[in-house]
TILO-148083 format. One line per 4 residues: number of its first residue (from 0); for each residue x, y, z of C-alpha. Coordinates in Angstrom, 2 decimals. Each point is the difference from the previous one (the first is absolute). Layout:
N
NUM) X,Y,Z  ...
//
This chain:
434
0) 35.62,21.31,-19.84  -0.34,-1.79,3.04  2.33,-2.83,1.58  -2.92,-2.65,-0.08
4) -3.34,-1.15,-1.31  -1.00,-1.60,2.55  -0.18,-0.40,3.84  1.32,-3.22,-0.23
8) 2.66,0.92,-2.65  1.13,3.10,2.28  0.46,-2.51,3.18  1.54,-2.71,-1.91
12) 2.88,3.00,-1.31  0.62,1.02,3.93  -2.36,3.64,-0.66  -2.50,0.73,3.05
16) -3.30,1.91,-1.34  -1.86,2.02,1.63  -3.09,-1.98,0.15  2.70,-2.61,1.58
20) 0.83,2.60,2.72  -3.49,0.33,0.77  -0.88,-3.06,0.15  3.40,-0.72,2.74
24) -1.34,2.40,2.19  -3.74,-1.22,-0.04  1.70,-3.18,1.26  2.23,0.88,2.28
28) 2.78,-1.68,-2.13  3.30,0.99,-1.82  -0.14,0.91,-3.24  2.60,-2.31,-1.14
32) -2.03,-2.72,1.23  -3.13,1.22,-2.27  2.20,0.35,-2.56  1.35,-3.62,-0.04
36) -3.58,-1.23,0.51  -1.25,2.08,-3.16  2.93,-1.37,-1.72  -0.83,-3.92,0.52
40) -3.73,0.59,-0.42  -1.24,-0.45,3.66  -0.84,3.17,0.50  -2.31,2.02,-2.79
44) -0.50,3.94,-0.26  -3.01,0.39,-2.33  1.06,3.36,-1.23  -0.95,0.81,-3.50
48) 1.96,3.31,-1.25  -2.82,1.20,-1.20  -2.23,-0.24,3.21  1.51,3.69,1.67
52) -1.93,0.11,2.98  0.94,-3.50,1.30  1.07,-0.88,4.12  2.54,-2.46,-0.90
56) -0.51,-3.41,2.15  1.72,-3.28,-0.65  -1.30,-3.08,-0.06  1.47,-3.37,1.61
60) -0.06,-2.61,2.70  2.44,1.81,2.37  -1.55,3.47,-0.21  -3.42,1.13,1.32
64) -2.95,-1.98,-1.36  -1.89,2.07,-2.89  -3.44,0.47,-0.95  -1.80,0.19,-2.81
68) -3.36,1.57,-0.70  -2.11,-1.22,-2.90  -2.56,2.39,-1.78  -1.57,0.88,-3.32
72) -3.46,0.71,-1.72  -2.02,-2.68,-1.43  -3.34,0.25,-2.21  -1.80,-0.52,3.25
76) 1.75,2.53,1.76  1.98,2.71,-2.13  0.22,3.37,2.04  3.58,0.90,-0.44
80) -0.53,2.61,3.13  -0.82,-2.14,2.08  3.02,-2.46,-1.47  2.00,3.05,1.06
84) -1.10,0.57,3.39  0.83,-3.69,0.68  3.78,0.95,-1.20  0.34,2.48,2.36
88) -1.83,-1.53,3.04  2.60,-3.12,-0.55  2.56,2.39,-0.40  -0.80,1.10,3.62
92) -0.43,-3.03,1.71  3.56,-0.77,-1.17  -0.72,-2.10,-3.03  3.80,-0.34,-2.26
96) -1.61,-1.19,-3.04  -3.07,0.86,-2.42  -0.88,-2.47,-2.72  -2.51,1.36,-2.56
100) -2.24,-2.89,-1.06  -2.41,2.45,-1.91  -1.83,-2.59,-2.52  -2.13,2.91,-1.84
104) -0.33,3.18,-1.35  3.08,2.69,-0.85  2.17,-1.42,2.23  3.32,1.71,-0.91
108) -0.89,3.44,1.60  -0.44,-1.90,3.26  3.02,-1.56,-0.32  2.09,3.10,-0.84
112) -1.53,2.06,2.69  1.53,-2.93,2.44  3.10,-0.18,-1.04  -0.06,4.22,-0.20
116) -1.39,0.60,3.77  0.44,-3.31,1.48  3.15,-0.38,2.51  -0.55,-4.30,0.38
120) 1.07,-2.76,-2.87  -2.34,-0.04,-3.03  -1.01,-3.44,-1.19  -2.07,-1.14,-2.98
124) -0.69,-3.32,-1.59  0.03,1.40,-4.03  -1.95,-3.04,-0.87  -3.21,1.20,1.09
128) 0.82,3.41,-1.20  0.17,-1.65,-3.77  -3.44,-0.81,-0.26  -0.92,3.70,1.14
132) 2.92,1.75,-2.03  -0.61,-1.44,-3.25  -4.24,-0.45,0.13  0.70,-3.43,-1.19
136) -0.65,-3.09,0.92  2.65,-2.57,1.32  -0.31,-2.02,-3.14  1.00,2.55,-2.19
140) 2.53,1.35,2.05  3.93,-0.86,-1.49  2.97,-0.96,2.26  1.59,3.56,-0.96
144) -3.49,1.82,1.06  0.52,-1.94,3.43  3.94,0.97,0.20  -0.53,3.62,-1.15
148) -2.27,0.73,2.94  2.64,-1.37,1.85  2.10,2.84,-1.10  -2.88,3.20,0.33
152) 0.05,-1.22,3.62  3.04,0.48,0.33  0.20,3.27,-1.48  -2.36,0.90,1.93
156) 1.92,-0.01,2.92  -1.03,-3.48,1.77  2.65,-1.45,2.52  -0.85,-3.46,-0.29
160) -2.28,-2.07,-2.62  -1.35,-3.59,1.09  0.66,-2.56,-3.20  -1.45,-3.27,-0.05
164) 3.16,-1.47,-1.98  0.21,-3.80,1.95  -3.34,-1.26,-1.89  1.10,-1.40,-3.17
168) -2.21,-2.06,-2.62  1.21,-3.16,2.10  -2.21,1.47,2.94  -3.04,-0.19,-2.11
172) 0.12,-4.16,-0.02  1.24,0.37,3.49  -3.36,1.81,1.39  -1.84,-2.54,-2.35
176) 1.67,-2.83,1.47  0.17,0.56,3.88  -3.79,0.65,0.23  0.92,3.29,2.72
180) -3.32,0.84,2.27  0.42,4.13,-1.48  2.35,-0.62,-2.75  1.23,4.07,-0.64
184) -0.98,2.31,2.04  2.70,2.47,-0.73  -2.08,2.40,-2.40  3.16,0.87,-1.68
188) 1.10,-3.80,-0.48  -3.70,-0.73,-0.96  0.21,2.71,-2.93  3.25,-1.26,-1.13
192) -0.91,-3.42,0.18  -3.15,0.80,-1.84  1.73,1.60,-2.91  2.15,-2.74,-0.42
196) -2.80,-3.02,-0.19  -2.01,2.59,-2.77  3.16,1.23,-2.37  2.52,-3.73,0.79
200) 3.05,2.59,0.36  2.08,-0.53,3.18  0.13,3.09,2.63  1.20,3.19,-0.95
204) 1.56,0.34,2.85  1.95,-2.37,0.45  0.97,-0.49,-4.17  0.74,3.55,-0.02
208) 1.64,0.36,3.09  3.41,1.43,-0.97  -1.91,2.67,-1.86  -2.01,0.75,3.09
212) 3.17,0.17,2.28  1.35,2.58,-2.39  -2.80,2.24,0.72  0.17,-0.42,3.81
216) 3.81,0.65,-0.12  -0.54,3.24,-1.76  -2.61,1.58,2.29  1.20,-1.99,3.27
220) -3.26,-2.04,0.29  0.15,-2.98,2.55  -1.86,-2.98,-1.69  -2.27,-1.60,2.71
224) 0.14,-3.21,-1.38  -3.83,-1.28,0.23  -1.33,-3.09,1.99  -2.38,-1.18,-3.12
228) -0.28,-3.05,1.51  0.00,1.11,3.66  -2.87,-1.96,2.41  -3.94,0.97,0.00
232) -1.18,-2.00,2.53  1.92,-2.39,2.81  0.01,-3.03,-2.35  1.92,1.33,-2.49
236) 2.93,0.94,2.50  3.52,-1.62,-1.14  -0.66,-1.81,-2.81  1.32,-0.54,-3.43
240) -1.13,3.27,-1.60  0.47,2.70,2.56  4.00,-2.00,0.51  1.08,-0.60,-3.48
244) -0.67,3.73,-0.77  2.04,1.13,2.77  3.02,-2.43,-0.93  -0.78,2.55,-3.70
248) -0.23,3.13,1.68  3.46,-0.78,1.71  1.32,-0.83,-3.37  -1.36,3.68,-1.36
252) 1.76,1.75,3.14  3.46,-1.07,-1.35  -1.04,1.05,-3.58  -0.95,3.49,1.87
256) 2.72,0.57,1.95  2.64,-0.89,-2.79  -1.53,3.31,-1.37  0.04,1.83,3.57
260) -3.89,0.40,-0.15  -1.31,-0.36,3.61  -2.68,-2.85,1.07  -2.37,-0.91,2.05
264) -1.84,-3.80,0.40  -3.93,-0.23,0.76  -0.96,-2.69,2.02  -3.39,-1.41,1.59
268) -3.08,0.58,0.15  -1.94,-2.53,2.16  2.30,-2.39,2.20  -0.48,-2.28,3.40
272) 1.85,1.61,2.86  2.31,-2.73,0.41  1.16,0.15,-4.07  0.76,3.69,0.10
276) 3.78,0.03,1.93  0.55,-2.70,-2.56  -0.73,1.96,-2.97  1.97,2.84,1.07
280) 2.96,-2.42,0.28  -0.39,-1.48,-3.95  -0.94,3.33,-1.44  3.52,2.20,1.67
284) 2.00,-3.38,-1.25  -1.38,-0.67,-3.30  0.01,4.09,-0.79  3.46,0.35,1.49
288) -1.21,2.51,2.74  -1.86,2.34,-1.88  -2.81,1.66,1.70  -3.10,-1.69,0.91
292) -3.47,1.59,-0.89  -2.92,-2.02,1.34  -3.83,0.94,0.32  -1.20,-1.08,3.13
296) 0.26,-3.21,0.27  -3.35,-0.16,0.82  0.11,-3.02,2.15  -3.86,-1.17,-0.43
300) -2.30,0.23,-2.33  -3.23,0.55,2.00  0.39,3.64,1.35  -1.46,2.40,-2.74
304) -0.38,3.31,1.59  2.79,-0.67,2.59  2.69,-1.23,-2.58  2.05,3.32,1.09
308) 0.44,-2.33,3.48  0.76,-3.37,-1.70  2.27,1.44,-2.28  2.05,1.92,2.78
312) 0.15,-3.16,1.87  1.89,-1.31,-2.99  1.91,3.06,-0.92  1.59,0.12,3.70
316) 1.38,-3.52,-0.37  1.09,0.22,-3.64  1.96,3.63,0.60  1.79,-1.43,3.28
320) 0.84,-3.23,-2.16  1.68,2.16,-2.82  -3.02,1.81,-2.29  1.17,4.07,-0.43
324) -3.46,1.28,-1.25  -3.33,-0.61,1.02  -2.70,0.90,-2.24  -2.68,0.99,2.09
328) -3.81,-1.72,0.18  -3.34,1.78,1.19  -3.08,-1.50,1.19  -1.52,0.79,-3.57
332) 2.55,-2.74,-1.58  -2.03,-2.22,-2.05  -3.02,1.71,0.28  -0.07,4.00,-1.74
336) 2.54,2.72,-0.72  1.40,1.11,3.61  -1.66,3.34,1.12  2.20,2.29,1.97
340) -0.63,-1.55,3.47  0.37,-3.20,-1.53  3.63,1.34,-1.36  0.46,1.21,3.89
344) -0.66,-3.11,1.13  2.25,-1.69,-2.13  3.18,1.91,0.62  -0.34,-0.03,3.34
348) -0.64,-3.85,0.16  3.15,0.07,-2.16  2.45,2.34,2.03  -0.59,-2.07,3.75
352) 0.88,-3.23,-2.38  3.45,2.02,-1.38  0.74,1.06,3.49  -0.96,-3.06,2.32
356) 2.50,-1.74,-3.20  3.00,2.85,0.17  0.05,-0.51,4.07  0.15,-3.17,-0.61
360) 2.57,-0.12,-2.71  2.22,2.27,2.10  0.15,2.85,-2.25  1.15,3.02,1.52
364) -1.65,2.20,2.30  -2.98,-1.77,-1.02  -1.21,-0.56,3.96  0.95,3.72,0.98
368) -3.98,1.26,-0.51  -1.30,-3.07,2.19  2.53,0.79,2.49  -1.38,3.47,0.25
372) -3.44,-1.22,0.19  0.63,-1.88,2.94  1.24,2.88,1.98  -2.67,1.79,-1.21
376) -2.41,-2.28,0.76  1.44,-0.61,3.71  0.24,3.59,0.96  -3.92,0.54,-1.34
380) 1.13,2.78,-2.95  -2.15,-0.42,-2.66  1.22,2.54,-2.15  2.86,-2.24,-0.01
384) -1.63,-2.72,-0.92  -2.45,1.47,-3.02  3.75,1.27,-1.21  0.91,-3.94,0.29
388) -2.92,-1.00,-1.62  -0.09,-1.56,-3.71  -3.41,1.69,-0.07  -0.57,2.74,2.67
392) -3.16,1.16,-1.54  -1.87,-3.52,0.74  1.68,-0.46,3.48  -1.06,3.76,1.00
396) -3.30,-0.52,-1.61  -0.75,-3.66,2.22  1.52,1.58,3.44  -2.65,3.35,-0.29
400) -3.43,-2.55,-0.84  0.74,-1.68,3.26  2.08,2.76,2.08  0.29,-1.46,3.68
404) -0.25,1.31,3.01  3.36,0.08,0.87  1.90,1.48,-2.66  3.24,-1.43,0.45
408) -1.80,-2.98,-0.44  -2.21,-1.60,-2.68  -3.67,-0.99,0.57  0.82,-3.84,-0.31
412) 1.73,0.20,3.30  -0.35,3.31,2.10  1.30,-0.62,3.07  0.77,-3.38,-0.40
416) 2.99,1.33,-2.48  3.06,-2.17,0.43  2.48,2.29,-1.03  -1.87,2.65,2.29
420) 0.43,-2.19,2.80  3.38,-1.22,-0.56  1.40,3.55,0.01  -2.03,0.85,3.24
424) 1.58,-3.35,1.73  3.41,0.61,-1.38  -0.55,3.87,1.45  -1.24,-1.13,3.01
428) -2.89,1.61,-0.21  -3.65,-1.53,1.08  -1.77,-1.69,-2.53  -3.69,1.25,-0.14
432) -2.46,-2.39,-2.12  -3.68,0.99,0.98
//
């Protein structure tokens, strides 16, 4: 039998896992120090023991900034191949985590060929899996229906599950009584919110919560612990709602700890630029440090199509203020299932925000790549540089439409280059323009 249940139990009782070794040498740190971070909760490894295949990361405000990669089938849109190929493209592009938001069909084949043949962190929200699972309707769905999905999830192998436990039956008069601009936009906190006003019994998850954090202590499931409440639109940013549910959530990270099971905190959603450092602040006091998982913030509301940009903008200045995983946006947000470009798009909008936040944050060897891209770039090798590149394929693609005349230069410049003409003058060599 083995010495723990948990990650958090084994680095509360002094044991290093493997998955903790890993993830000290992803981050150039010691594994002591992961250890002691797993142990107080700032740090999460999402490692279900039933998901084999997993490339253990950790999750956490001094480590690398993670990403997460949101996909699924819909009744609009339910090809699970092409589900699939989205998996692996992410996979590619260096995506950590995969959360399966599939709202139709036979979803649990799809979910157990992720956690089977997938290396990154499965998510799911079970919520919208109940609807599909049982072929009723949320009405006539029972608090145990809702809990036991909970638990096939987890058997299924799924590293971390997102919860909306911080809504309670008081947030019903809440929304009712602060007249928001979106009220919920969170389609999990929507559902559960919705099955509360039609059966008058308080949330699941949060009545049933101890049961719940037995099943994620058995299979080592990290509860992300949902933003129900979270902002849809600027207006909504920092009030009463999306604030008293986060002073809840921090109350349900002690409950989850006390049992060693492993937690993350969602965040915002839509936000003004100026709030976001702000919210980073409350959130890492009020939740005692636990990681930060925040979509976007989108930081406008008027940019369908190019809400991959605003919500990078956002994501760069909430992951340097203290957010540990970014859940990416593509330009189809608010508009249609992303198609694969669209998931492309997304992650890479998504990885420049991590990085431009992990230089900034001082993590380590964070700046090495932009060092070596400077060098490259100053001594013209541009197989260096598509190696540097967050996307080579684009960069290579851009430089052979418009190929210059002078190939150590680009066709914006020519002879005109001034890194061409510095290294002449600093050669001593003459500088020819015409």
């Amino acid at each position: 039998m083995s010495e723990y249940t948990t990650q958090m139990e084994a680095a509360k009782k002094g044991i290093i896992t493997k998955e903790m070794k890993a993830v000290a040498k992803k981050e150039y740190r010691s594994e002591e120090e992961i250890r002691e971070l797993v142990a107080k909760g700032q740090v999460a490894i999402c490692a279900n023991k039933n998901h084999k295949c997993l490339d253990p990361n950790g999750v956490g405000s001094m480590l690398s900034t993670k990403i997460n990669v949101n996909l699924g089938v819909s009744r609009d849109c339910k090809d699970y191949d092409i589900e699939m190929k989205k998996v692996m493209q992410a996979v590619e592009l260096g995506a950590h985590a995969i959360m399966d938001l599939s709202s139709h069909g036979n979803t649990q084949p799809f979910r157990q060929k992720l956690t089977s043949e997938c290396p990154a962190m499965i998510g799911t929200v079970p919520v919208y899996d109940s609807v599909i699972h049982y072929q009723r309707d949320l009405s006539e769905l029972t608090a145990k229906d809702l809990i036991d999905v909970v638990r096939l999830h987890a058997q299924d192998g799924v590293d971390f599950v997102t919860l909306h436990c911080g809504i309670t039956r008081k947030t019903i008069e809440q929304i009712k009584k602060h007249k928001r601009k979106m009220n919920i936009v969170s389609r999990g906190g929507s559902l559960i919110f919705a099955w509360m006003c039609m059966t008058g019994q308080e949330n699941p998850f949060y009545e049933y919560f101890d049961e719940i954090l037995d099943i994620c202590r058995e299979y080592d499931v990290t509860i992300s612990l949902g933003d129900a409440c979270r902002p849809g639109c600027l207006a909504d940013a920092s009030d009463v709602c999306q604030i008293e549910e986060l002073v809840r959530l921090g109350e349900l990270t002690k409950r989850a700890w006390a049992k060693d099971v492993q937690v993350m905190i969602e965040g915002p959603g839509h936000m003004p630029l100026d709030q976001i450092a702000a919210n980073m602040k409350i959130q890492q006091t009020i939740c005692m440090g636990a990681p930060f998982y925040v979509l976007g913030p989108l930081v406008t509301d008027i940019a369908p199509g190019y809400d991959h940009i605003t919500s990078a903008i956002g994501g760069a200045i909430a992951a340097s203020a203290g957010a540990a995983f970014l859940c990416y946006v593509t330009p189809a947000e608010h508009l249609a299932l992303p198609n694969v470009d669209d998931v492309k798009q997304g992650i890479i909008a998504s990885k420049i925000a991590a990085h431009a936040a992990d230089i900034a944050k001082g993590i380590p060897h964070a700046r090495d790549i932009d060092d070596q891209m400077a060098d490259a770039r100053r001594t013209f090798d541009w197989e260096k540089q598509w190696e540097c590149s967050i996307d080579p394929e684009t960069a290579k693609k851009i430089r052979a439409d418009r190929s210059p005349e002078i190939e150590e230069s680009c066709s914006m410049c020519g002879k005109f280059c001034a890194v061409r003409s510095m290294n002449k003058a600093l050669n001593g060599e003459y500088i020819d323009i015409l």
